[in-house]
Biotite code that builds the C-alpha atoms (Angstrom):
import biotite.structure as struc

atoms = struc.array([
    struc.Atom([160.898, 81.949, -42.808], chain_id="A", res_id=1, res_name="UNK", atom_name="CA", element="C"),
    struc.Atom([159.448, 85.228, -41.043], chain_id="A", res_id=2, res_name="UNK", atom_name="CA", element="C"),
    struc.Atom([158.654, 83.670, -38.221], chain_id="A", res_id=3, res_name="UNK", atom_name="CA", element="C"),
    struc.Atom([161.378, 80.858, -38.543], chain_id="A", res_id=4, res_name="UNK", atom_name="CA", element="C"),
    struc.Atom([164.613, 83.427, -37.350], chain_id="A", res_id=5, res_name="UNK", atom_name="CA", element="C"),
    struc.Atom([163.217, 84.543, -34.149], chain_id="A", res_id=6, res_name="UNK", atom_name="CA", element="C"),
    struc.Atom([161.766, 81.185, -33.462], chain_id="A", res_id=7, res_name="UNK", atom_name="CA", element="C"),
    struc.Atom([165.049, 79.329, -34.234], chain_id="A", res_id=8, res_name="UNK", atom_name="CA", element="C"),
    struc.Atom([167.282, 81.963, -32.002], chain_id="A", res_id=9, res_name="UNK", atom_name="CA", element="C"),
    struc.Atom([164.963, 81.765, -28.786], chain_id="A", res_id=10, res_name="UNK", atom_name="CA", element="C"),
    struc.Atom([165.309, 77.961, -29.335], chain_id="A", res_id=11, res_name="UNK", atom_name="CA", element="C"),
    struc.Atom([168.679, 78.130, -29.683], chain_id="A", res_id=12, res_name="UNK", atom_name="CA", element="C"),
    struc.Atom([169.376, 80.718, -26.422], chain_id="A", res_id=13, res_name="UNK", atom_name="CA", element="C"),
    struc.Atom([167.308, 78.176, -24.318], chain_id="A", res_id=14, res_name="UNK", atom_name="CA", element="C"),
    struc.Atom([168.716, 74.999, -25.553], chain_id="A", res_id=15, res_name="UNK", atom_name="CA", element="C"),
    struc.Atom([171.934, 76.029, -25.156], chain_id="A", res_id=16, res_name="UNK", atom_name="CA", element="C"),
    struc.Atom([171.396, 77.652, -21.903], chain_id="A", res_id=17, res_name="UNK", atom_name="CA", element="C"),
    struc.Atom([169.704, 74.413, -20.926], chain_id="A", res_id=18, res_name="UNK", atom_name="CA", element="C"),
    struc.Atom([172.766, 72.356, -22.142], chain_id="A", res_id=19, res_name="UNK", atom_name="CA", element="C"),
    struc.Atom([174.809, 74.226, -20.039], chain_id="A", res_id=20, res_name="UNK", atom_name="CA", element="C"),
    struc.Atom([173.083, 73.953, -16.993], chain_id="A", res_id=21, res_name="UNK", atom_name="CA", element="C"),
    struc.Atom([171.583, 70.731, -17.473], chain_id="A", res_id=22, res_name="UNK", atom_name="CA", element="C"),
    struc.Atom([175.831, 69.285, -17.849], chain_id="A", res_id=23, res_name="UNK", atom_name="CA", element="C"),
    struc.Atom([176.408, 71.379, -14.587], chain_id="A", res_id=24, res_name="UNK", atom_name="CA", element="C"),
    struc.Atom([173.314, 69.910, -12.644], chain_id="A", res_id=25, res_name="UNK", atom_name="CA", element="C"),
    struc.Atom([173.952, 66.902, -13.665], chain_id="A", res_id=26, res_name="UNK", atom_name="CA", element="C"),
    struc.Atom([177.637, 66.708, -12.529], chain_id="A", res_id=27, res_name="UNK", atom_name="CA", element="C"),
    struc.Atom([177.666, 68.451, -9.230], chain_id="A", res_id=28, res_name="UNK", atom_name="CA", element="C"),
    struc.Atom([174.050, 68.992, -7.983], chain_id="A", res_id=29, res_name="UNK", atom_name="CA", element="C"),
    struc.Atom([172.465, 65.249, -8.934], chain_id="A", res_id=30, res_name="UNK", atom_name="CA", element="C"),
    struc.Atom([175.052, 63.576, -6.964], chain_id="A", res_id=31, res_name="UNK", atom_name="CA", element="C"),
    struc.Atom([174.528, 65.426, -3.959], chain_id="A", res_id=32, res_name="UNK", atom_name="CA", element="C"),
    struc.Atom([170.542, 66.359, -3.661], chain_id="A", res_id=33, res_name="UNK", atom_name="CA", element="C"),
    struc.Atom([169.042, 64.304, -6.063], chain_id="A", res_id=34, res_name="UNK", atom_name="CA", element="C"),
    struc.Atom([167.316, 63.528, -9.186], chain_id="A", res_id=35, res_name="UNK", atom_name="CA", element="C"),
    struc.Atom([163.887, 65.943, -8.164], chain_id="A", res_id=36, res_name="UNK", atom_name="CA", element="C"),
    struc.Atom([165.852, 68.608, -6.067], chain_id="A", res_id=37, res_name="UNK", atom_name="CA", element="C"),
    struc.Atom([168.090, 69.220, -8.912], chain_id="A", res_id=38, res_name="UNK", atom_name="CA", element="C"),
    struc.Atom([165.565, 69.878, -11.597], chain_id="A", res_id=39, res_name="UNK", atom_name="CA", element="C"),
    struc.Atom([164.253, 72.468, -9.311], chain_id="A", res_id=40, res_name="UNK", atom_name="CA", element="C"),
    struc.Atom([167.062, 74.037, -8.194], chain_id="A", res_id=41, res_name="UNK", atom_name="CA", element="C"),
    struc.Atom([167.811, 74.631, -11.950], chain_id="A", res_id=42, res_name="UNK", atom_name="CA", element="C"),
    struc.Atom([164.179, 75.604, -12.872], chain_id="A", res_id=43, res_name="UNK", atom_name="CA", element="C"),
    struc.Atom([164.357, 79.107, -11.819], chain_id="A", res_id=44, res_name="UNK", atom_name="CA", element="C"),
    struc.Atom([167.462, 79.413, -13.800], chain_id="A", res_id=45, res_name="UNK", atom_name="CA", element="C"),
    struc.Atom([165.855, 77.964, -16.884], chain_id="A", res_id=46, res_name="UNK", atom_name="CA", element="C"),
    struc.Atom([162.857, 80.438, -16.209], chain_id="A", res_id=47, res_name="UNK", atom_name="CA", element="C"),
    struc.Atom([164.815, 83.609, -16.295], chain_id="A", res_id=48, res_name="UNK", atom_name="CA", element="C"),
    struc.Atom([166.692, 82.581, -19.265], chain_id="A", res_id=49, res_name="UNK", atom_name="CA", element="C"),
    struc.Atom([163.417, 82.016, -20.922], chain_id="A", res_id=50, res_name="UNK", atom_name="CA", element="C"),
    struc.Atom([162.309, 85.458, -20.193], chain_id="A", res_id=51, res_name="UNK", atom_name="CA", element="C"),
    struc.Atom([165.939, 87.177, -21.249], chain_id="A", res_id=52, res_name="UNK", atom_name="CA", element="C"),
    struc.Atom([165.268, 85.577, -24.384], chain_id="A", res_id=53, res_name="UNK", atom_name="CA", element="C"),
    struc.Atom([162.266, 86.378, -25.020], chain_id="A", res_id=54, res_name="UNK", atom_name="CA", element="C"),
    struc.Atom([162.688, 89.856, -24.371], chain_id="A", res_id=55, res_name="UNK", atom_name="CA", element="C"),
    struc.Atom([165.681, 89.627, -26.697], chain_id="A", res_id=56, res_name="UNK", atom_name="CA", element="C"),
    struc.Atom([163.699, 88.313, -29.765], chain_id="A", res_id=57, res_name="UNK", atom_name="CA", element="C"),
    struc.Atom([161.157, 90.555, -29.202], chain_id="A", res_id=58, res_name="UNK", atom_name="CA", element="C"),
    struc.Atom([163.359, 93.546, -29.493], chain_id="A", res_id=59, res_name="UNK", atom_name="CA", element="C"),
    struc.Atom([165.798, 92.090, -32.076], chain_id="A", res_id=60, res_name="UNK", atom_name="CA", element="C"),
    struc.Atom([162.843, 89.967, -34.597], chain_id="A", res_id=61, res_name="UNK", atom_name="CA", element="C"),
    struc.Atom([159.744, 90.896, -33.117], chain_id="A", res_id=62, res_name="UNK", atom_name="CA", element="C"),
    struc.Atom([158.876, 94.757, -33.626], chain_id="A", res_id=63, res_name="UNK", atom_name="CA", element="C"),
    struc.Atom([155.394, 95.602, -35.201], chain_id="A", res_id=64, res_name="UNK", atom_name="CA", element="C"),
    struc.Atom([154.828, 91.965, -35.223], chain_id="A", res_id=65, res_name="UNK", atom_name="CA", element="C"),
    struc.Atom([151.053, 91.055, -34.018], chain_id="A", res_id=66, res_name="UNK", atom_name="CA", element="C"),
    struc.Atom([149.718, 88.899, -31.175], chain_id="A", res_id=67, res_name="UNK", atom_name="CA", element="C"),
    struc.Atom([149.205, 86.029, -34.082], chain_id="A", res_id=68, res_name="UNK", atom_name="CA", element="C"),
    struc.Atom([152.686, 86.435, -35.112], chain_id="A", res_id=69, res_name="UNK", atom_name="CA", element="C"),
    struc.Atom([154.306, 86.177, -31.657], chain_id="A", res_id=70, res_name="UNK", atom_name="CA", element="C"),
    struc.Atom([152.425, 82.955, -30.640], chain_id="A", res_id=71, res_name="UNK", atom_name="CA", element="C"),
    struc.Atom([153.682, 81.341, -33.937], chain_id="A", res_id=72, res_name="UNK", atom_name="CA", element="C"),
    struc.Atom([157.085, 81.956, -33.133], chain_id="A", res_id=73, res_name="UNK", atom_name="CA", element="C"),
    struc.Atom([156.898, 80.606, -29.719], chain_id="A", res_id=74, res_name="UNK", atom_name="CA", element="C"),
    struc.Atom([154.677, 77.814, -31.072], chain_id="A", res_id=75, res_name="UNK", atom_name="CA", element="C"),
    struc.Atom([157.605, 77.214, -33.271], chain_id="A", res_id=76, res_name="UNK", atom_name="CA", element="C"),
    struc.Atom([160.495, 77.450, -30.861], chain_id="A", res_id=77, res_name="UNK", atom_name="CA", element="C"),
    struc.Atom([158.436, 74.897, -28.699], chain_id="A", res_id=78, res_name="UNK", atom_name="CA", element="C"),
    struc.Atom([158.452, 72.733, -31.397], chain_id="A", res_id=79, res_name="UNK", atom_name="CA", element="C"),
    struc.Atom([162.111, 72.690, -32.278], chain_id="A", res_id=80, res_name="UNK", atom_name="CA", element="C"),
    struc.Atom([162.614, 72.079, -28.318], chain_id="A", res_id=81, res_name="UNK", atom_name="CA", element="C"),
    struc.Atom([160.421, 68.929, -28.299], chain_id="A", res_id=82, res_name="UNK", atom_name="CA", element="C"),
    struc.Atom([162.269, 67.791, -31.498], chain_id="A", res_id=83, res_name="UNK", atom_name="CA", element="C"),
    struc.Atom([165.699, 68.099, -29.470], chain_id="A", res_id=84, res_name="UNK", atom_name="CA", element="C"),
    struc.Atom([164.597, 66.273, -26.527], chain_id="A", res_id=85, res_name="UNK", atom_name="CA", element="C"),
    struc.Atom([163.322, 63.640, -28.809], chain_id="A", res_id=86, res_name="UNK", atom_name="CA", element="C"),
    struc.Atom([166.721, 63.527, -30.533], chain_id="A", res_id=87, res_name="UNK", atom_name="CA", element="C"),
    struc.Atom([168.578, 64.065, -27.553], chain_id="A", res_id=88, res_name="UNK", atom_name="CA", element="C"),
    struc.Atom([166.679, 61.395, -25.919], chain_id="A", res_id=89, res_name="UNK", atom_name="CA", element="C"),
    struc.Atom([166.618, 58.685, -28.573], chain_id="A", res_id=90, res_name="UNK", atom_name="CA", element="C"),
    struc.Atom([170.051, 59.196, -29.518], chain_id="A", res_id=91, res_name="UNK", atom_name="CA", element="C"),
    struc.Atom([172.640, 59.857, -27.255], chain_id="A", res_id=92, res_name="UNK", atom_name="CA", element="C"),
    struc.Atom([170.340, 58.709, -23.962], chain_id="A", res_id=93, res_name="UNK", atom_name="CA", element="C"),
    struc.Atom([168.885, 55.425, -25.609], chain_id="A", res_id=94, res_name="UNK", atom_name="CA", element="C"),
    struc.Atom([165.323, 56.073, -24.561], chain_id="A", res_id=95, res_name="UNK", atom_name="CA", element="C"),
    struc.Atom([162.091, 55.299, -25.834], chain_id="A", res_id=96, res_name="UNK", atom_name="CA", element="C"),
    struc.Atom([160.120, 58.504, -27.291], chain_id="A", res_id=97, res_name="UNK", atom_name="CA", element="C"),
    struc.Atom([157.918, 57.252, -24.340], chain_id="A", res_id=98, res_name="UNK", atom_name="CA", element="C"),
    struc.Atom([160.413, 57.354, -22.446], chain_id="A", res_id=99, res_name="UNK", atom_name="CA", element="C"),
    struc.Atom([161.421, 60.910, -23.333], chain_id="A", res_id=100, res_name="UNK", atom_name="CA", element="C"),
    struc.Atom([157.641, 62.243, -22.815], chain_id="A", res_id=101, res_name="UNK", atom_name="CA", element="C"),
    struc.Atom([157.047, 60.243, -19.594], chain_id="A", res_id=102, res_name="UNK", atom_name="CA", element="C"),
    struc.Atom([159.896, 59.402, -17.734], chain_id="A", res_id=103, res_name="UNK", atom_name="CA", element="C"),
    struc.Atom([160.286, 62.198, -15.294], chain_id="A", res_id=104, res_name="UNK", atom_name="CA", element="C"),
    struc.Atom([159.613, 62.477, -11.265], chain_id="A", res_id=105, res_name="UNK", atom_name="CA", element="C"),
    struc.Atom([155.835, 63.503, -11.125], chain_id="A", res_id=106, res_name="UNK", atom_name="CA", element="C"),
    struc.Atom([157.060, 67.329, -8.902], chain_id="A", res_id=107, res_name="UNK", atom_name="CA", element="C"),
    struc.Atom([160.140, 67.895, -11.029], chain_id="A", res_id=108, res_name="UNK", atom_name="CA", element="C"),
    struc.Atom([158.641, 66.881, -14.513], chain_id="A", res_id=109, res_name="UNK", atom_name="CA", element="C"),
    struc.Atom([155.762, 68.988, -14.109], chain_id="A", res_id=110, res_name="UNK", atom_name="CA", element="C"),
    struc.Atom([157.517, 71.767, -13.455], chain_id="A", res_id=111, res_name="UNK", atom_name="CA", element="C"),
    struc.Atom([159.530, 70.874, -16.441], chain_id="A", res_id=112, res_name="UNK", atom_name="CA", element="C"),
    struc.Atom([156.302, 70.567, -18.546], chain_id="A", res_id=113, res_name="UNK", atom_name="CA", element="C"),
    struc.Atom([155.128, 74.331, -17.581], chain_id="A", res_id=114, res_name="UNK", atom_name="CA", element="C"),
    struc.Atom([158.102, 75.539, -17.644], chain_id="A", res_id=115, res_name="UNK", atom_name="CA", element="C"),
    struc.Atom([157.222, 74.669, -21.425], chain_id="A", res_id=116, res_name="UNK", atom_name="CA", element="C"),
    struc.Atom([154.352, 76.053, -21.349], chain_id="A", res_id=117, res_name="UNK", atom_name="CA", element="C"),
    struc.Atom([155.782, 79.671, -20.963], chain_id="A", res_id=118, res_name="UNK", atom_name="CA", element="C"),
    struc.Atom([158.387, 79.166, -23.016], chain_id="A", res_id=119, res_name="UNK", atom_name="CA", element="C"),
    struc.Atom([155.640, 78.722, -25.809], chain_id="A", res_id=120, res_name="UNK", atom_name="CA", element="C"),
    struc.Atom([153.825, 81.677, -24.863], chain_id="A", res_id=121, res_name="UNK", atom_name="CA", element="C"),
    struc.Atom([156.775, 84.101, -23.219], chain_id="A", res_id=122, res_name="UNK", atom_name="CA", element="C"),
    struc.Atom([157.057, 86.136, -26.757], chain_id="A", res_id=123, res_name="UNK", atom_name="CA", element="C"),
    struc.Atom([153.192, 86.978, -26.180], chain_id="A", res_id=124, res_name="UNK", atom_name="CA", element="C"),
    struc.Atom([153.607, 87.924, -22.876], chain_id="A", res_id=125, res_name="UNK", atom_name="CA", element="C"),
    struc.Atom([156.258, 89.901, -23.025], chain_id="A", res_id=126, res_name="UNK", atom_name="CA", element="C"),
    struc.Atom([154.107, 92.390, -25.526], chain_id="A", res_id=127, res_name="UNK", atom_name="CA", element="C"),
    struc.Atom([151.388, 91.676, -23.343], chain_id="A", res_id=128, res_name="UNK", atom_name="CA", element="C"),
    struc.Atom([153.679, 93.453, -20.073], chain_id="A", res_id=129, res_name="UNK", atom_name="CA", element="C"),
    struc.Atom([154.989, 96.286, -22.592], chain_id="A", res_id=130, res_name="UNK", atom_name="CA", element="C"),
    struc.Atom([151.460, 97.222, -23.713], chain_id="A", res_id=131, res_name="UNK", atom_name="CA", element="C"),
    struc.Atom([150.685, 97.715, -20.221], chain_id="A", res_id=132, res_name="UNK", atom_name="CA", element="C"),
])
């Protein structure tokens, strides 16, 4: 449950963040660049709300809390995210869970994908930069 608070509230900051702009891009930005321009044009977005929130957790859940500790939450977090898209996917789009993990443009989708990455390990990196 430690590590369950933090990890839950930087979930919750992206995901909704991503909501937001992912009901935006999809309204006004799809229609007019594309499927693949879109999910770029939001990406940087996406990536500096990732890094707000970190930095948020880490000074609201996260103090004293070792390197072990901080990759757990953002283990965590990225867990709870996959979880949504799964749901999200599934339910309300009607895809396939293969369709959830593989149906993406190959430039957009792997952007996607590492943008996941360092949402995973952003809480560790963020200590990493303060140590410094």
């Amino acid at each position: 449950m430690q590590r369950f608070t933090p990890a839950l509230a930087y979930f919750l900051i992206v995901f909704g963040s991503g909501f937001f702009l992912g009901t935006i891009r999809v309204l006004f930005i799809l229609p007019v660049l594309g499927e693949r321009a879109a999910e770029l044009l939001e990406m940087p977005f996406m990536l500096i709300v990732i890094v707000l929130a970190a930095r948020w957790i880490d000074r609201r859940f996260l103090t004293g809390v070792d390197d072990r500790g901080r990759i757990v939450v953002g283990l965590l977090a990225f867990g709870l995210v996959l979880s949504a898209e799964f749901i999200v996917g599934i339910a309300l789009r009607g895809m396939t869970p293969r369709d959830v993990l593989f149906a993406r443009d190959p430039v957009s989708g792997a952007a996607y994908y590492l943008s996941l990455l360092l949402f995973a390990v952003m809480p560790w990196l963020i200590a990493q930069r303060r140590r410094r």
